[in-house]
MARZAFI-678995 format. One record per atom (N, C-alpha, C): residue in three letters; x, y, z; atom name. Coordinates in steps of 0.2 Angstrom, whole numbers, always signed. Layout:
# residues N
residuo=ALA; u=X; v=Y; w=Z; atomo=CA $
...
END
This chain:
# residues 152
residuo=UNK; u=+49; v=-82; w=+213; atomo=N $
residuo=UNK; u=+46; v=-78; w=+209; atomo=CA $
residuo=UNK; u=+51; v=-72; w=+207; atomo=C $
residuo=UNK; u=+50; v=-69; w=+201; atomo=N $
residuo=UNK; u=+55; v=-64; w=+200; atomo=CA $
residuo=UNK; u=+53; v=-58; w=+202; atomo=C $
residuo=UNK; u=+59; v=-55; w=+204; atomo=N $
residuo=UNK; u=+59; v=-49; w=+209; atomo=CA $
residuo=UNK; u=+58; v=-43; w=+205; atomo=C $
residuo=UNK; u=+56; v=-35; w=+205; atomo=N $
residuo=UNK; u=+55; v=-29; w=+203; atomo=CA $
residuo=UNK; u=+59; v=-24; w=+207; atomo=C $
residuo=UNK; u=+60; v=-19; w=+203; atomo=N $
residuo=UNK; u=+64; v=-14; w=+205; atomo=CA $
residuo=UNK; u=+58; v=-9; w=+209; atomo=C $
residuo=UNK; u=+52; v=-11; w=+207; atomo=N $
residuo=UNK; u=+46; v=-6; w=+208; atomo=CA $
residuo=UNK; u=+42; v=-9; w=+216; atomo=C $
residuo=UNK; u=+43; v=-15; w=+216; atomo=N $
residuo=UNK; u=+36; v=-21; w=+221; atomo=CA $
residuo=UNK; u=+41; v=-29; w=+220; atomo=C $
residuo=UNK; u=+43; v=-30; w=+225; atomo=N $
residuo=UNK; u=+42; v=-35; w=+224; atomo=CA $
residuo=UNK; u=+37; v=-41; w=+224; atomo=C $
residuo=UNK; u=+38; v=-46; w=+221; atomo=N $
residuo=UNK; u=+33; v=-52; w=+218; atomo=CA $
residuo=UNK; u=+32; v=-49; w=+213; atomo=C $
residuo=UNK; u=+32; v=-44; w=+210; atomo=N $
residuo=UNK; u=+28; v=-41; w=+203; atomo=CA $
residuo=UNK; u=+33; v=-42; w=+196; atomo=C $
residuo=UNK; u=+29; v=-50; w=+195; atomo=N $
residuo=UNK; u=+34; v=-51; w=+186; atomo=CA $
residuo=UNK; u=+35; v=-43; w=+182; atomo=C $
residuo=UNK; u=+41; v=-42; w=+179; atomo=N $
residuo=UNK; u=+41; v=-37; w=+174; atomo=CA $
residuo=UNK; u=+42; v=-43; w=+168; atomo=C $
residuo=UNK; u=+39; v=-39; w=+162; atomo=N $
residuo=UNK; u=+38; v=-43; w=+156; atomo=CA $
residuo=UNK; u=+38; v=-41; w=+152; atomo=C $
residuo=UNK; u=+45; v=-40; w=+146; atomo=N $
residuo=UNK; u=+45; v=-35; w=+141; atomo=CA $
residuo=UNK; u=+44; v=-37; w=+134; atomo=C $
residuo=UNK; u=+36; v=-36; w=+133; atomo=N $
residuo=UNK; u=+34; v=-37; w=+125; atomo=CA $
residuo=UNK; u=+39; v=-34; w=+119; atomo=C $
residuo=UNK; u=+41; v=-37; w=+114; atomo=N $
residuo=UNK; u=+46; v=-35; w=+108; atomo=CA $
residuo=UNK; u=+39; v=-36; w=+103; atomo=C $
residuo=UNK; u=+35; v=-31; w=+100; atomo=N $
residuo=UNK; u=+32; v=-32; w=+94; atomo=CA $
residuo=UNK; u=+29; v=-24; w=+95; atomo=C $
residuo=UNK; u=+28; v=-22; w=+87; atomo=N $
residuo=UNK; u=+24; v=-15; w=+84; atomo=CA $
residuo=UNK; u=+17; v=-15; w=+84; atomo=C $
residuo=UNK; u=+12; v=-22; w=+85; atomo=N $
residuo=UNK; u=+6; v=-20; w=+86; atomo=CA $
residuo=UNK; u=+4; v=-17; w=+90; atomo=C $
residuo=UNK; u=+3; v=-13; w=+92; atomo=N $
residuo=UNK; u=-1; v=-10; w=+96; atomo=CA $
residuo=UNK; u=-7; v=-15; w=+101; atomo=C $
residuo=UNK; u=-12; v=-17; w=+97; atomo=N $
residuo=UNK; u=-16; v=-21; w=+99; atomo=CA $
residuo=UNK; u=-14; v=-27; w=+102; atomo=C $
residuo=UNK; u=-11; v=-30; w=+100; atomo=N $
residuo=UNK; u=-6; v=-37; w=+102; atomo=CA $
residuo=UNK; u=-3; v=-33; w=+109; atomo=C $
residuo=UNK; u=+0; v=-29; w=+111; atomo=N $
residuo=UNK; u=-1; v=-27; w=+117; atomo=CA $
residuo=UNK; u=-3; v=-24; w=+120; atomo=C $
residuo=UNK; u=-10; v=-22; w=+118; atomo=N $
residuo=UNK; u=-15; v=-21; w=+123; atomo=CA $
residuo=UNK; u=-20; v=-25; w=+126; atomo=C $
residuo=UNK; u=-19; v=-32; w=+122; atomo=N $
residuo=UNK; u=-24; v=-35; w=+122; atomo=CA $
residuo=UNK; u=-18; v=-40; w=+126; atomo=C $
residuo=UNK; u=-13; v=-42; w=+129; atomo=N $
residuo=UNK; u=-9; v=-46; w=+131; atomo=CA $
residuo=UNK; u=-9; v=-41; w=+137; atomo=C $
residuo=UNK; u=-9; v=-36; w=+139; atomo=N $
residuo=UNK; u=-10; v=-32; w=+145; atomo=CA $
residuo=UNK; u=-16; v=-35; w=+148; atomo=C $
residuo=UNK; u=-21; v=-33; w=+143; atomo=N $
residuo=UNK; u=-28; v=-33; w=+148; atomo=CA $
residuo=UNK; u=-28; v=-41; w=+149; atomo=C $
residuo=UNK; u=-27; v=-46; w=+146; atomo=N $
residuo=UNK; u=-25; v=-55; w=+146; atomo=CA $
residuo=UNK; u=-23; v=-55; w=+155; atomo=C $
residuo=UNK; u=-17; v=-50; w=+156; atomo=N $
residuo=UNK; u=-13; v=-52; w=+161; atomo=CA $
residuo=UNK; u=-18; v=-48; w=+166; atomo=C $
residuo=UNK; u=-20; v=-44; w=+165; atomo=N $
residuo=UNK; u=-24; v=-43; w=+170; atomo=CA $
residuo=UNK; u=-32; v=-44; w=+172; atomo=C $
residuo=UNK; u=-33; v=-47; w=+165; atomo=N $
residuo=UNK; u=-39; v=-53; w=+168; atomo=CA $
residuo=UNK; u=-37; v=-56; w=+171; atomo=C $
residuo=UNK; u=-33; v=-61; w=+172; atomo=N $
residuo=UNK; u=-31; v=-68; w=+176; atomo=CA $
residuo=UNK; u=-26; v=-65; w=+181; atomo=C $
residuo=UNK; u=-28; v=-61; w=+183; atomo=N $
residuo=UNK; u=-25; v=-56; w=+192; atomo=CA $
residuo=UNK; u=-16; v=-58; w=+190; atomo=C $
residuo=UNK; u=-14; v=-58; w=+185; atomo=N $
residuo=UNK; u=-8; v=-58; w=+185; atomo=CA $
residuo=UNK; u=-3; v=-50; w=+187; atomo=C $
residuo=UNK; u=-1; v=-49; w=+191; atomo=N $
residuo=UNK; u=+1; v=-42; w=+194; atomo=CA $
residuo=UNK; u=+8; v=-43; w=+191; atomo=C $
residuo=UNK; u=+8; v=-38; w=+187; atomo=N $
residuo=UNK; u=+16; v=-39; w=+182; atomo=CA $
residuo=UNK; u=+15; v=-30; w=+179; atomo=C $
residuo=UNK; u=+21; v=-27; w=+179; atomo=N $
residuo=UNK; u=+23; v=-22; w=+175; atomo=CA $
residuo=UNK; u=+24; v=-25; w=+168; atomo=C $
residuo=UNK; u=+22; v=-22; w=+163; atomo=N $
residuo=UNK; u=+22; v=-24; w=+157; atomo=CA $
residuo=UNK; u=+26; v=-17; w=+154; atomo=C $
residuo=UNK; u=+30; v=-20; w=+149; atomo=N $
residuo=UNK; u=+36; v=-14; w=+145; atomo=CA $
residuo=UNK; u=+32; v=-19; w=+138; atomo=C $
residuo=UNK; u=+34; v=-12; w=+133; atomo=N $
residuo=UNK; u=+36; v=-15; w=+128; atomo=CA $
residuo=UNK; u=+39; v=-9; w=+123; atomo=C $
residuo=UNK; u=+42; v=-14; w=+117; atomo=N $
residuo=UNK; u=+48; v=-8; w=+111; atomo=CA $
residuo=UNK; u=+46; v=-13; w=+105; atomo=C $
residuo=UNK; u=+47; v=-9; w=+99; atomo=N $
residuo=UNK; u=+45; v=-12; w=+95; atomo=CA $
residuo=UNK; u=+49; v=-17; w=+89; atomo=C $
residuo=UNK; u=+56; v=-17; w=+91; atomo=N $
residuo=UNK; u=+60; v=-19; w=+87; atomo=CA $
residuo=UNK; u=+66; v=-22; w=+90; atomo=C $
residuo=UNK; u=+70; v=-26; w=+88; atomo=N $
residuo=UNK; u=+77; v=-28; w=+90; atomo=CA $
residuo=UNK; u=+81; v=-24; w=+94; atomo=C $
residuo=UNK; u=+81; v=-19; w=+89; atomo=N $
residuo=UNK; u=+85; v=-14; w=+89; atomo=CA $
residuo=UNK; u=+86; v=-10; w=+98; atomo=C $
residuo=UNK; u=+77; v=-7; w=+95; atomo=N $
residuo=UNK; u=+74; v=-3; w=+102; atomo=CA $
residuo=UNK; u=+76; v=-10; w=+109; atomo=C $
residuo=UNK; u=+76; v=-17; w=+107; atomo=N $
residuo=UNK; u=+76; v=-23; w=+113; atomo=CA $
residuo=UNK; u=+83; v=-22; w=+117; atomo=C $
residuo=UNK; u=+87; v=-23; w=+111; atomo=N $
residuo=UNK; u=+95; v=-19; w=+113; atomo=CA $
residuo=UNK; u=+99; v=-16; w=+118; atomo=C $
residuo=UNK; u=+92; v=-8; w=+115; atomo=N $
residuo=UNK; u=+95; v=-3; w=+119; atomo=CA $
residuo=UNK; u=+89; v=-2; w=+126; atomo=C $
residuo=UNK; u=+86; v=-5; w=+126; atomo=N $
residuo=UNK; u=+82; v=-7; w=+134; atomo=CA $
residuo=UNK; u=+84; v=-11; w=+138; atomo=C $
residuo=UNK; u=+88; v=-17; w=+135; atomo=N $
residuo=UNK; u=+92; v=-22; w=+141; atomo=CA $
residuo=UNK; u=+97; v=-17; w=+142; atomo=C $
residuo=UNK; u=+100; v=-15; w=+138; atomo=N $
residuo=UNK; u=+108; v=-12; w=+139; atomo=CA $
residuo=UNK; u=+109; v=-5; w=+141; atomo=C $
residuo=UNK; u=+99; v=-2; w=+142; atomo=N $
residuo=UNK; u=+97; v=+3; w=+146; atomo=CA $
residuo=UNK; u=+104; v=+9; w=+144; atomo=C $
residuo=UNK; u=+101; v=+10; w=+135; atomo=N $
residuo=UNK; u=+103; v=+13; w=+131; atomo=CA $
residuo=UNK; u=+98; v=+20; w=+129; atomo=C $
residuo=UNK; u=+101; v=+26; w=+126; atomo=N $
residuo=UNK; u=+97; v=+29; w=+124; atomo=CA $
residuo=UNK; u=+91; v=+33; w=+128; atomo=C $
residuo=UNK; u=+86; v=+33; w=+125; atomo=N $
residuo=UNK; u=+77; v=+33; w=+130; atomo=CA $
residuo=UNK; u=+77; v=+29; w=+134; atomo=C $
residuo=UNK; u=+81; v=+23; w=+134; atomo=N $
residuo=UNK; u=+79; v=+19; w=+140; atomo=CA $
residuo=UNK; u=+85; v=+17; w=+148; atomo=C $
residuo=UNK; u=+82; v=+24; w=+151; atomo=N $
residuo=UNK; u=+86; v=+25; w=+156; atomo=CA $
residuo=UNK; u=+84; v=+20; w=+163; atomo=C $
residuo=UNK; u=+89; v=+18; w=+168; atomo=N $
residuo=UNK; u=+88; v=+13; w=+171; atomo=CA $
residuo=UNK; u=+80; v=+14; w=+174; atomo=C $
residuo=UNK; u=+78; v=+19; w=+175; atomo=N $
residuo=UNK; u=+75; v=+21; w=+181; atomo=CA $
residuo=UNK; u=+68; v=+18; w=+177; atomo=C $
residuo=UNK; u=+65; v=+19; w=+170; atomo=N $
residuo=UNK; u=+63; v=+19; w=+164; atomo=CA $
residuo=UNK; u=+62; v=+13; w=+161; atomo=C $
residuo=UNK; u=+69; v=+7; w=+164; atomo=N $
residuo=UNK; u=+69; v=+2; w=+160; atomo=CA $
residuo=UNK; u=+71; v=-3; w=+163; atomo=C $
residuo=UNK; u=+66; v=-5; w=+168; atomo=N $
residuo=UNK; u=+68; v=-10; w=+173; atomo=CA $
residuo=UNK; u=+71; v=-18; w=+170; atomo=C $
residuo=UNK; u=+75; v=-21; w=+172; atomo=N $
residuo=UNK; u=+78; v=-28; w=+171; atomo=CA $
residuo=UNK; u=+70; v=-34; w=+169; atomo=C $
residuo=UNK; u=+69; v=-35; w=+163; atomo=N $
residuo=UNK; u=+64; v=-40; w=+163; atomo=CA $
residuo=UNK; u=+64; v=-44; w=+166; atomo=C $
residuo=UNK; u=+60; v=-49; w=+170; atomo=N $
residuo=UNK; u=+60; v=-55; w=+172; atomo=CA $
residuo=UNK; u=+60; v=-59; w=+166; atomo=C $
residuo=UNK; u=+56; v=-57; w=+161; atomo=N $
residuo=UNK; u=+54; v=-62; w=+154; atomo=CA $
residuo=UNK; u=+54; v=-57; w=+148; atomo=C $
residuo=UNK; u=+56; v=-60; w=+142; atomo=N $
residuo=UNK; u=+56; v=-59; w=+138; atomo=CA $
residuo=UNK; u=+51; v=-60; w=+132; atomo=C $
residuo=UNK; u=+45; v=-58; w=+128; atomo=N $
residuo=UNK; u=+39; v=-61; w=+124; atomo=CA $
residuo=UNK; u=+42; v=-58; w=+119; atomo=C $
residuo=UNK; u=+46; v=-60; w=+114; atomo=N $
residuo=UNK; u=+50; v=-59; w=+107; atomo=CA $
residuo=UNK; u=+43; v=-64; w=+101; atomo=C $
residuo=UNK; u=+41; v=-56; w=+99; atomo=N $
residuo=UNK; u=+40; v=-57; w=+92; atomo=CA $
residuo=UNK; u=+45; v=-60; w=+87; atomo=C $
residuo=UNK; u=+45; v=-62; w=+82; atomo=N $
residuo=UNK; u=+50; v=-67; w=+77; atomo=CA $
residuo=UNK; u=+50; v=-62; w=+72; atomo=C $
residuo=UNK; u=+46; v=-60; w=+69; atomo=N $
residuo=UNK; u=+48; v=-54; w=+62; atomo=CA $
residuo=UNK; u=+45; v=-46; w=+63; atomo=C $
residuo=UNK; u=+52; v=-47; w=+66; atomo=N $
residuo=UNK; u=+55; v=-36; w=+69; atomo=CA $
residuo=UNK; u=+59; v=-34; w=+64; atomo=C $
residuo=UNK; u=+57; v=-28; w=+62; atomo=N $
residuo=UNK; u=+59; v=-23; w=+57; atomo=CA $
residuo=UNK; u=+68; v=-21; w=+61; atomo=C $
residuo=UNK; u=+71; v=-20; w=+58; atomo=N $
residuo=UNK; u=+79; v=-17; w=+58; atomo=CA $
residuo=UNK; u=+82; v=-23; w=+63; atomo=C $
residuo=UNK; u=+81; v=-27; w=+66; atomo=N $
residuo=UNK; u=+84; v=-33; w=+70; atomo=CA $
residuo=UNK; u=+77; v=-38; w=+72; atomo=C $
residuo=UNK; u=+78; v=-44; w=+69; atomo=N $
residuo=UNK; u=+71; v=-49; w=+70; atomo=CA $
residuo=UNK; u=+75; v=-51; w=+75; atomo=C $
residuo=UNK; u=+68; v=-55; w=+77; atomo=N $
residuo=UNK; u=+70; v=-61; w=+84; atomo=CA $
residuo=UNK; u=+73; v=-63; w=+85; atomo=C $
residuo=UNK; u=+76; v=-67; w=+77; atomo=N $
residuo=UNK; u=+81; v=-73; w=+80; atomo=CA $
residuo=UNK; u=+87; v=-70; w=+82; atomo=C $
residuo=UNK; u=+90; v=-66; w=+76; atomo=N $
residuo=UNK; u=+94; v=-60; w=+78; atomo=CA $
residuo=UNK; u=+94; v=-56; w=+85; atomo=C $
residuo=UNK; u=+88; v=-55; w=+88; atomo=N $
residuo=UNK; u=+90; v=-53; w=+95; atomo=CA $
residuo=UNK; u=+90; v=-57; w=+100; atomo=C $
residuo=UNK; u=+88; v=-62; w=+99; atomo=N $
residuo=UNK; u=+87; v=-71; w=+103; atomo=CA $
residuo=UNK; u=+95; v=-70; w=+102; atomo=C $
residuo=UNK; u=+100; v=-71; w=+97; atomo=N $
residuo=UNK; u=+106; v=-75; w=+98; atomo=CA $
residuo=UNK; u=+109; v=-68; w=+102; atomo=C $
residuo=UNK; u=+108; v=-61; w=+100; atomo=N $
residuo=UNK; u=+113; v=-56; w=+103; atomo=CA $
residuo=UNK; u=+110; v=-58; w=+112; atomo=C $
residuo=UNK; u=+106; v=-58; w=+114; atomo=N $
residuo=UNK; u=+104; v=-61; w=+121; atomo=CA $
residuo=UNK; u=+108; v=-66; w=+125; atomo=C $
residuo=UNK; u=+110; v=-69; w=+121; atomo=N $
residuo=UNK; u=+112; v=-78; w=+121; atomo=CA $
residuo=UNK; u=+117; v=-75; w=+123; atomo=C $
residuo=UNK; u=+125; v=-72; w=+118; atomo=N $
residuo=UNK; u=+130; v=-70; w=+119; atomo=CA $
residuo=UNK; u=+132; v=-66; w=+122; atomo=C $
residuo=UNK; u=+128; v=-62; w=+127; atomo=N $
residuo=UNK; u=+129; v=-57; w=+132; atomo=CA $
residuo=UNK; u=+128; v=-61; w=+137; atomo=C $
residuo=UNK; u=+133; v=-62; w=+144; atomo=N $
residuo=UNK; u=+134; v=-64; w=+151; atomo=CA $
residuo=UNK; u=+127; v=-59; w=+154; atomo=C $
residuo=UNK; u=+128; v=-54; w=+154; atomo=N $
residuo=UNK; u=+126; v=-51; w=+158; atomo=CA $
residuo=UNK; u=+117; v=-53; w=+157; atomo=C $
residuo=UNK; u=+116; v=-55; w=+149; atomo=N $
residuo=UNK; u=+108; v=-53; w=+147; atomo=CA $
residuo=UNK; u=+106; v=-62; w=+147; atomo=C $
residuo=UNK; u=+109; v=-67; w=+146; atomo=N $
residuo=UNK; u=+108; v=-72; w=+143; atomo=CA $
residuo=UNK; u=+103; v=-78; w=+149; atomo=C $
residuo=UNK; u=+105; v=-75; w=+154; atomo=N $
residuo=UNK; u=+100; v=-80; w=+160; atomo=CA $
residuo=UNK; u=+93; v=-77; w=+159; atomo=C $
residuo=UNK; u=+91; v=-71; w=+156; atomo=N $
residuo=UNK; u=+83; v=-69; w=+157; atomo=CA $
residuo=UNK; u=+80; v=-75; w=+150; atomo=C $
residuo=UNK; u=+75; v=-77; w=+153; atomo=N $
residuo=UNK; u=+70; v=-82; w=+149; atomo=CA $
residuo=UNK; u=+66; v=-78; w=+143; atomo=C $
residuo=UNK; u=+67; v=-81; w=+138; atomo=N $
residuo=UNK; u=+64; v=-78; w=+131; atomo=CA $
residuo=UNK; u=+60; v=-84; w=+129; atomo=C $
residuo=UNK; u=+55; v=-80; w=+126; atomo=N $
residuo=UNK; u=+48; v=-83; w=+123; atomo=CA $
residuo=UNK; u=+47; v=-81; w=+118; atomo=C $
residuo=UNK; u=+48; v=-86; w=+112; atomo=N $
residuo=UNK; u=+48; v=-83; w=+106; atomo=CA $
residuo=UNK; u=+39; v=-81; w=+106; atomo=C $
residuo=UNK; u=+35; v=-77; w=+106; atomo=N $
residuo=UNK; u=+28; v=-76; w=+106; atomo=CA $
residuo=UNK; u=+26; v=-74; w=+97; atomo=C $
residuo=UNK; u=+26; v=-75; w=+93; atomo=N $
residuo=UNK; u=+22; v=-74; w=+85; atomo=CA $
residuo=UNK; u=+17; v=-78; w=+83; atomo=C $
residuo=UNK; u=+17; v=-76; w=+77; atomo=N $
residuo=UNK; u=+12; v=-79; w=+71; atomo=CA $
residuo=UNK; u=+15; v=-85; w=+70; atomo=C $
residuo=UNK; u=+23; v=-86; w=+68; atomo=N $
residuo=UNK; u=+24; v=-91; w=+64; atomo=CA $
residuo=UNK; u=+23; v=-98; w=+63; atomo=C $
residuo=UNK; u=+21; v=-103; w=+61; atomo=N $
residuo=UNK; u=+22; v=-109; w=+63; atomo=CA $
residuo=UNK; u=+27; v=-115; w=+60; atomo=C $
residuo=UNK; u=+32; v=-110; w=+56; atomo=N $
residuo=UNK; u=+35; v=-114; w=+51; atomo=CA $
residuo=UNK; u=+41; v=-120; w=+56; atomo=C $
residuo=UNK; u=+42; v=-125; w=+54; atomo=N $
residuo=UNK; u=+45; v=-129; w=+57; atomo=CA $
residuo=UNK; u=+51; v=-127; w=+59; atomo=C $
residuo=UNK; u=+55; v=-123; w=+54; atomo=N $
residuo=UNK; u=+62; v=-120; w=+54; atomo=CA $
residuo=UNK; u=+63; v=-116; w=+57; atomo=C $
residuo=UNK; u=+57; v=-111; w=+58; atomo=N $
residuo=UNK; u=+57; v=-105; w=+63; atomo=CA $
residuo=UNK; u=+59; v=-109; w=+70; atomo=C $
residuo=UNK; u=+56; v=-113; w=+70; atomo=N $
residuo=UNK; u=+52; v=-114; w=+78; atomo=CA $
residuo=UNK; u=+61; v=-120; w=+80; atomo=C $
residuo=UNK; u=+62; v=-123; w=+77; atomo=N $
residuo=UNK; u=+70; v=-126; w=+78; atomo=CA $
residuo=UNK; u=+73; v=-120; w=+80; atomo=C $
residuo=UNK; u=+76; v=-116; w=+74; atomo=N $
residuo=UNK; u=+80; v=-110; w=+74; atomo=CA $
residuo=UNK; u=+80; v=-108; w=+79; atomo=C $
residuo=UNK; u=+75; v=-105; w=+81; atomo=N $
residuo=UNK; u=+75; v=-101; w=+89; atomo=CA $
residuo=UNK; u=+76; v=-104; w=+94; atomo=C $
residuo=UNK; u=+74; v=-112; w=+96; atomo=N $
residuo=UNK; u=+75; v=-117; w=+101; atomo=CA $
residuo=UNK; u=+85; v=-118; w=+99; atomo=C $
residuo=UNK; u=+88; v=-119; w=+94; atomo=N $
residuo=UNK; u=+95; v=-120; w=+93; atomo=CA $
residuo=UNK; u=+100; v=-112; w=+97; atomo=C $
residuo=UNK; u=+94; v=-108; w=+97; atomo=N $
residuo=UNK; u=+97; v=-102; w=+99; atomo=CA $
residuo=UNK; u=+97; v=-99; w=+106; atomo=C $
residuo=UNK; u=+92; v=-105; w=+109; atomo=N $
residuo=UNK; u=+92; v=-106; w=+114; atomo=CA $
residuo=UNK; u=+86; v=-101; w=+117; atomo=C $
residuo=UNK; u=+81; v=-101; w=+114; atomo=N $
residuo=UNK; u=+73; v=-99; w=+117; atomo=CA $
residuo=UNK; u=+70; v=-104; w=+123; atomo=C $
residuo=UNK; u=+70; v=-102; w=+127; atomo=N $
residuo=UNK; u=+65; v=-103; w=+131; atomo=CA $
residuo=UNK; u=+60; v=-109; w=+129; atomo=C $
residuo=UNK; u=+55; v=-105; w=+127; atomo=N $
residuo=UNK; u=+49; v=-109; w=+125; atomo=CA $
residuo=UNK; u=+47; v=-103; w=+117; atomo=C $
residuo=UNK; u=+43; v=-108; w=+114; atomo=N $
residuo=UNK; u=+39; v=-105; w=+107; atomo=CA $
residuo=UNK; u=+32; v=-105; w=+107; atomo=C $
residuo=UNK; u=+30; v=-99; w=+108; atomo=N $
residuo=UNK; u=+21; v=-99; w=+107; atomo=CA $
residuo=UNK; u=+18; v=-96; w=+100; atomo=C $
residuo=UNK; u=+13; v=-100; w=+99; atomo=N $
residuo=UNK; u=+10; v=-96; w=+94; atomo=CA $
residuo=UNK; u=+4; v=-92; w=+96; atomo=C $
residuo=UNK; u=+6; v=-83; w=+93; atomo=N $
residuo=UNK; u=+3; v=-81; w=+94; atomo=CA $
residuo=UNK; u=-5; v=-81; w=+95; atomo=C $
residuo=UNK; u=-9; v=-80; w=+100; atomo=N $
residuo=UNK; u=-16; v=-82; w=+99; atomo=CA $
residuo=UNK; u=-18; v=-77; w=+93; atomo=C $
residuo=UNK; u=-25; v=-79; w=+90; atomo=N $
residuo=UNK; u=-28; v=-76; w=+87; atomo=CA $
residuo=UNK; u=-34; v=-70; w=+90; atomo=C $
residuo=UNK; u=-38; v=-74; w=+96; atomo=N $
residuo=UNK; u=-44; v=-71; w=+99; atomo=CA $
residuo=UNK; u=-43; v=-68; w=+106; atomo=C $
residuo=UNK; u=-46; v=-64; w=+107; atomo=N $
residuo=UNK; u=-44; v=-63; w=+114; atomo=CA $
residuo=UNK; u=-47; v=-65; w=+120; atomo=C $
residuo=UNK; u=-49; v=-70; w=+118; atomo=N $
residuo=UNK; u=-50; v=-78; w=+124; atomo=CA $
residuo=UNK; u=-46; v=-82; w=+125; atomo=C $
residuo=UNK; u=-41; v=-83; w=+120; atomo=N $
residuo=UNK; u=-35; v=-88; w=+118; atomo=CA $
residuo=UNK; u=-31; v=-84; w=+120; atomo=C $
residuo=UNK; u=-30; v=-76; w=+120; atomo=N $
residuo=UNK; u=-25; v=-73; w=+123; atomo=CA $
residuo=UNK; u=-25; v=-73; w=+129; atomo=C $
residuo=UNK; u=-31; v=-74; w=+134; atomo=N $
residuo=UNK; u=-31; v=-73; w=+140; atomo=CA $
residuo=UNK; u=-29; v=-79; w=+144; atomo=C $
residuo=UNK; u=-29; v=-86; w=+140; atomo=N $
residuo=UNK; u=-29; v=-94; w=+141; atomo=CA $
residuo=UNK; u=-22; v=-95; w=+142; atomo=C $
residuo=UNK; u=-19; v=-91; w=+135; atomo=N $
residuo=UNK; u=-9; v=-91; w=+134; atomo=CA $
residuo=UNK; u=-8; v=-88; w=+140; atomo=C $
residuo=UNK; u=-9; v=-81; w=+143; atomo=N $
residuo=UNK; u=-6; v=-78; w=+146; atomo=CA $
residuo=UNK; u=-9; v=-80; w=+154; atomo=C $
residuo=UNK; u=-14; v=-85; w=+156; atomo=N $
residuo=UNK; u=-15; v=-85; w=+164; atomo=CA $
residuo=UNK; u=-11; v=-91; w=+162; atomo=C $
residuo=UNK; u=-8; v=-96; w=+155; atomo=N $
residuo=UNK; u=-5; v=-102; w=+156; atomo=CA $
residuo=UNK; u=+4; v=-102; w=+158; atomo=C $
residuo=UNK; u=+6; v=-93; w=+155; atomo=N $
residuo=UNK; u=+10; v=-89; w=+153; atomo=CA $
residuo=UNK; u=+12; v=-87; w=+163; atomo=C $
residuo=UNK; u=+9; v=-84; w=+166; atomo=N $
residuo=UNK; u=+9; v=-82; w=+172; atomo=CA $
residuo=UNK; u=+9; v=-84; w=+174; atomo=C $
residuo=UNK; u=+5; v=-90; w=+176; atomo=N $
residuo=UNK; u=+3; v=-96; w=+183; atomo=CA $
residuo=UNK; u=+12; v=-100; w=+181; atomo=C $
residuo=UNK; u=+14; v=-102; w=+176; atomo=N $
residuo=UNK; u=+20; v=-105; w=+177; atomo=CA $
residuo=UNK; u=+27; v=-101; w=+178; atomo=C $
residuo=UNK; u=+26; v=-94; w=+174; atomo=N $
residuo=UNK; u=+32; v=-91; w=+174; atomo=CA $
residuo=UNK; u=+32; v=-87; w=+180; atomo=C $
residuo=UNK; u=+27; v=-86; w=+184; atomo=N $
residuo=UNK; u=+25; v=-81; w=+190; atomo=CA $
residuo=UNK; u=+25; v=-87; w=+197; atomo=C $
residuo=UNK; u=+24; v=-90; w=+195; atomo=N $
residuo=UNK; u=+20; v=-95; w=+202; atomo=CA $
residuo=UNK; u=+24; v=-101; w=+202; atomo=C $
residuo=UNK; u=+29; v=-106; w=+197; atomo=N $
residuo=UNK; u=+30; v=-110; w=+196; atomo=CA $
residuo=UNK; u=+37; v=-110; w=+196; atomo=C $
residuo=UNK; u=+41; v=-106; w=+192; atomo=N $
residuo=UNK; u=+48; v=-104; w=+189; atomo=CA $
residuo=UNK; u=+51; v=-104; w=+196; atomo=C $
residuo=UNK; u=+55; v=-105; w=+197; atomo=N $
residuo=UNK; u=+61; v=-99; w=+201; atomo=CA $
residuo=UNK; u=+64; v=-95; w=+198; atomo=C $
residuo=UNK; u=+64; v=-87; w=+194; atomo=N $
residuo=UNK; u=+67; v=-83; w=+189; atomo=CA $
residuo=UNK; u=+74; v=-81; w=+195; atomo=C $
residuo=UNK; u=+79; v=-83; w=+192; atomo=N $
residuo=UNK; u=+86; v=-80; w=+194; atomo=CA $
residuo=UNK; u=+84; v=-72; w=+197; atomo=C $
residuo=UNK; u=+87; v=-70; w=+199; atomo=N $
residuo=UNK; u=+88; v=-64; w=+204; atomo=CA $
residuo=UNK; u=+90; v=-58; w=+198; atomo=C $
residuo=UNK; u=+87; v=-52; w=+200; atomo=N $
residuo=UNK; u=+92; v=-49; w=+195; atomo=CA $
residuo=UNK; u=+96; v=-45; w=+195; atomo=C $
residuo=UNK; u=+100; v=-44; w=+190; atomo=N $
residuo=UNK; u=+108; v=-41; w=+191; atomo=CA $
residuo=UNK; u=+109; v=-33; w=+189; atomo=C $
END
């Protein structure tokens, strides 16, 4: 199970999207199906960056090590795939698991990100019954199932 800076056993899980609603509704998902996780979220590449690299606002104490990654694919000033590959290229950042989580369903997308070495690719749900189905499918395997590397 992956470890916290805060509790151990308790998944931290850094949402990458501007919806608002997408992560409110992926909070309350997680905590329908008794998944005990800290939940972070930034809205952009950009902001993804300076949270791992606990840059800026996002000071260590502020910005815990994620255990997971939920990377939306089309982010304003750095998209996913874009911060998927800067991830990848970093020693220090490239063993945390990324899930590319969006809307898109395009074939190319969904290669792309797997070539870049994404974890897994979900499509966004629409309802929030389908987001509570993804995220106890989402927990029970990445919280219960995984062994998540230690973190550094």
């Amino acid at each position: 199970m992956g470890l916290s800076m805060t509790k151990p056993g308790v998944l931290t899980i850094l949402i990458v999207d501007d919806d608002e609603d997408d992560i409110f509704f992926a909070e309350r998902a997680l905590k329908r199906v008794g998944l005990e996780a800290i939940v972070q979220s930034v809205g952009d590449g950009v902001e993804l960056m300076d949270y791992l690299h606990q840059k800026g606002k996002y000071k260590p104490e502020k910005a815990p090590r994620p255990d997971l990654i939920l990377l939306d694919l089309n982010r304003p000033k750095k998209n996913g795939k874009e911060a998927l590959a800067e991830i990848r290229a970093d020693k220090a950042l490239r063993h945390i698991p990324v899930i590319l989580f969006t809307t898109s369903s395009a074939e190319q997308d969904i290669l792309a990100c797997y070539r870049l070495g994404a974890n897994s690719y979900i499509r966004k749900p629409v309802t929030f019954d389908a987001m509570v189905e993804t995220m106890e499918m989402l927990g029970r395997y990445w919280a219960r199932f995984v062994s998540l590397p230690p973190r550094q």
